[in-house]
DRENDO-1510 file (C-alpha; in Angstrom, 1 decimal, always signed):
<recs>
REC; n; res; u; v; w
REC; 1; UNK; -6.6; -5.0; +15.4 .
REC; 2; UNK; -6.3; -1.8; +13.6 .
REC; 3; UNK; -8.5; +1.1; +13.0 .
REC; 4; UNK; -9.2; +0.2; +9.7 .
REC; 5; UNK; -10.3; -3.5; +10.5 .
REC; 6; UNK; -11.9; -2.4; +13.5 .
REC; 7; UNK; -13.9; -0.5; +10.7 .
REC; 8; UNK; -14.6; -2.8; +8.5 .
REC; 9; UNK; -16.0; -5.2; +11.3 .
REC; 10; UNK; -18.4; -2.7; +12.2 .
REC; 11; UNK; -19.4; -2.1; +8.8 .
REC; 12; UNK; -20.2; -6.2; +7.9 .
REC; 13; UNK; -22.2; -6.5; +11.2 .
REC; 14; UNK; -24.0; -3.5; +10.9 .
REC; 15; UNK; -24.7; -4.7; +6.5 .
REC; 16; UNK; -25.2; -8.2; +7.8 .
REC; 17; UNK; -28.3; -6.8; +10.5 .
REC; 18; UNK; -29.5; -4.5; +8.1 .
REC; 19; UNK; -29.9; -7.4; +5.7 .
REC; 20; UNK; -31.7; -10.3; +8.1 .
REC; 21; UNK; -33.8; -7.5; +8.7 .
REC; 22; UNK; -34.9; -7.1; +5.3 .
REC; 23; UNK; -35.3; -10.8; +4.9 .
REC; 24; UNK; -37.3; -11.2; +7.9 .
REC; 25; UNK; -35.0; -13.0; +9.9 .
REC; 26; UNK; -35.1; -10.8; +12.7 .
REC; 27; UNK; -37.3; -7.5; +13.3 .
REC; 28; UNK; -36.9; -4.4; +11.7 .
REC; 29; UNK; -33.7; -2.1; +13.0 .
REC; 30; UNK; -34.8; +1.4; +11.6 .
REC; 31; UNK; -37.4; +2.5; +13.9 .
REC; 32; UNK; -35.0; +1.2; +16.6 .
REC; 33; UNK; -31.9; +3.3; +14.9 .
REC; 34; UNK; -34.5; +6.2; +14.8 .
REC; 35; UNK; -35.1; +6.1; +18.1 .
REC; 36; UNK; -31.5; +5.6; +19.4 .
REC; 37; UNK; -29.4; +7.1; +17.5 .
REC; 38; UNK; -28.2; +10.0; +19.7 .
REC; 39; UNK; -27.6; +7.6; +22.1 .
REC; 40; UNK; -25.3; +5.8; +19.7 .
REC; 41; UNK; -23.4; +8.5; +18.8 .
REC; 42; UNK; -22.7; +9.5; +22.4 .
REC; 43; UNK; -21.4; +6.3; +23.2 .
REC; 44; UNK; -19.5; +6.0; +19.9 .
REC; 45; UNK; -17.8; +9.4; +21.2 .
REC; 46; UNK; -17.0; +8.2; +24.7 .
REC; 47; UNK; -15.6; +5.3; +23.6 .
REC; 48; UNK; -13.5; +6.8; +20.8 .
REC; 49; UNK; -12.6; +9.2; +23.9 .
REC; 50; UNK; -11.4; +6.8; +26.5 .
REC; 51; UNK; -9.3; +5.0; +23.9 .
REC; 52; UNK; -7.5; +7.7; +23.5 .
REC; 53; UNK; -5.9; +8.3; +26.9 .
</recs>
């Protein structure tokens, strides 16, 4: 896969969550996202950074 659909996979899942969140179907994600978000990013960084080596 390329960058670009590697992108727009991440994109659907994280649309698809944030809408069965909104219809109930599973809890909420904000507070979570709130809460983790550093954490995300972090990870997001070490993983863009291993790829590249």
């Amino acid at each position: 896969m390329t960058n670009r659909q590697i992108a727009a996979v991440v994109l659907i899942v994280i649309g698809t969550l944030f809408l069965l969140a909104n219809l109930g179907v599973i809890p909420r994600i904000g507070p979570l996202l709130a809460q983790w978000w550093p954490a995300i990013l972090i990870l997001a960084g070490i993983a863009m950074f291993v790829r590249r080596k």
